[in-house]
N, C-alpha and C positions, 0 to 999 in steps of 0.2 A: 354576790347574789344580786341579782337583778330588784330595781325598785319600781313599782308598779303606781300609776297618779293616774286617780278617776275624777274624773267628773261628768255635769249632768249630757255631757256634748261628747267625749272620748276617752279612751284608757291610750296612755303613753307605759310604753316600757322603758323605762331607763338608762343603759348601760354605761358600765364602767368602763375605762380605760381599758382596760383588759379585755375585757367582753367583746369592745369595741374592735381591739385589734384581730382576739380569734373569731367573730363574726366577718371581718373584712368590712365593717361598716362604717360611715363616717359620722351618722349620727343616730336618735333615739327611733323606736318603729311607733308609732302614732295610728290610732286603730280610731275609725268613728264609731262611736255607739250602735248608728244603726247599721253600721257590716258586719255587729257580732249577733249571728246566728242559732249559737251553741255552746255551752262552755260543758267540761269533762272533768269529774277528776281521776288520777291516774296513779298507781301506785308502780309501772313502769313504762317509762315515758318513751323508751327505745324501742315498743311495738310500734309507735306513732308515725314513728321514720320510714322518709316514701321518697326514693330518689337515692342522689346523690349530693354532697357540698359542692356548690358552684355558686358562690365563693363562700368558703366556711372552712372549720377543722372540726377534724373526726378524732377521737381516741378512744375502739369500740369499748364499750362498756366504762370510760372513764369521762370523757367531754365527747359531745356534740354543738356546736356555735358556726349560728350564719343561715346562709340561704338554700334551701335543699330542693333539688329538682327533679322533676318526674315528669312523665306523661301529659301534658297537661296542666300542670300546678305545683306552684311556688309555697313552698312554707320556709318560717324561721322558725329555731329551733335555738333554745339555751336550756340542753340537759347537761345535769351533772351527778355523776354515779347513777345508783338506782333507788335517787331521793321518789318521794312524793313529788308529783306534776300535775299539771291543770292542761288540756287540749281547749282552745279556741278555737272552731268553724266560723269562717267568714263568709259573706256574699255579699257582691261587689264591692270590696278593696281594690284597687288600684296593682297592688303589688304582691299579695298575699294570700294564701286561700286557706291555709292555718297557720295555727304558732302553736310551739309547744315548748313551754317554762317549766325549767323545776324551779316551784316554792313551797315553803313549807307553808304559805297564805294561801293558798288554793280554797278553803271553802270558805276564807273569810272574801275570798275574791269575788264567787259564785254569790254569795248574797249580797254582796256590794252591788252588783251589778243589776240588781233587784229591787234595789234603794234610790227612788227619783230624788232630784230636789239639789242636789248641792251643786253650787254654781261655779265654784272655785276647784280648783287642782287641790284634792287632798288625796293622803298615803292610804293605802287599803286598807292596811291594820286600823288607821284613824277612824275610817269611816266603820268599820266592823266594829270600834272598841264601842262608837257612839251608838251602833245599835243592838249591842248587847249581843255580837254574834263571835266574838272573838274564842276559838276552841281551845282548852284549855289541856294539856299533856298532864297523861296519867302519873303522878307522884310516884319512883320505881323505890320501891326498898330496896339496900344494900343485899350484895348477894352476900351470906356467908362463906368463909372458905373455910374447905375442909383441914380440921388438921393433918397434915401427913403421917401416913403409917409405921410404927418401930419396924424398924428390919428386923427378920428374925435371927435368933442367934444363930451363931456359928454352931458345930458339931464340933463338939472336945476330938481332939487327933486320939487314935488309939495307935 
């Protein structure tokens, strides 16, 4: 999973080794504050996709990683399954005109970015924990299982 670091000047996305390699990328994508136009959240990130990977990898419905192209416009892309995702609209970026992340931080992302003031690179969840926007997962009860049914008797041979 991707790790996300805001502060009062840009959001950096992270990636890992991995990420890095199916992105085809050498290093982290670096967003200036004021290119972000729009942020979205998403609960299937794979409508978002506009183009093709040039350079990325595709496994439809499993990964999406890298640079996707179209008409016009460059987006990055790190989906995974058909988690929860966050859409970025940019204007004027250099290299990018959306991103599209699965996190399961996406609305702690949305108000992060709503929050002036901090002058250092901190974690999304940090800044979310510190302003009391972190959403919290509904506690699931246990499903019961059913006990299985007696087979019915057999029929005595006559």
């Amino acid at each position: 999973m991707v790790t996300l670091l805001l502060d009062s000047t840009q959001l950096e996305i992270v990636l890992s080794g991995a990420e890095r390699a199916m992105a085809f990328r050498k290093g982290n994508v670096v967003i200036e504050r004021s290119a972000i136009s729009k942020v979205q959240l998403t609960d299937d990130a794979w409508t978002w996709l506009r183009g093709v990977p040039s350079p990325g990898t595709h496994l439809r419905g499993v990964v999406a990683m890298g640079t996707w192209k179209s008409a016009g416009a460059e987006d990055f892309a790190i989906i995974r399954r058909r988690r929860p995702s966050v859409v970025i609209d940019l204007e004027g970026h250099p290299e990018f005109q959306r991103i599209i992340l699965t996190t399961r931080h996406g609305l702690a992302l949305v108000q992060a970015l709503r929050v002036e003031g901090a002058d250092e690179a901190a974690d999304v969840v940090e800044i979310a924990a510190e302003t009391g926007a972190v959403p919290v997962a509904p506690v699931r009860k246990p499903r019961a299982r059913k006990a299985p049914a007696a087979a019915p008797a057999a029929a005595p041979a006559v």
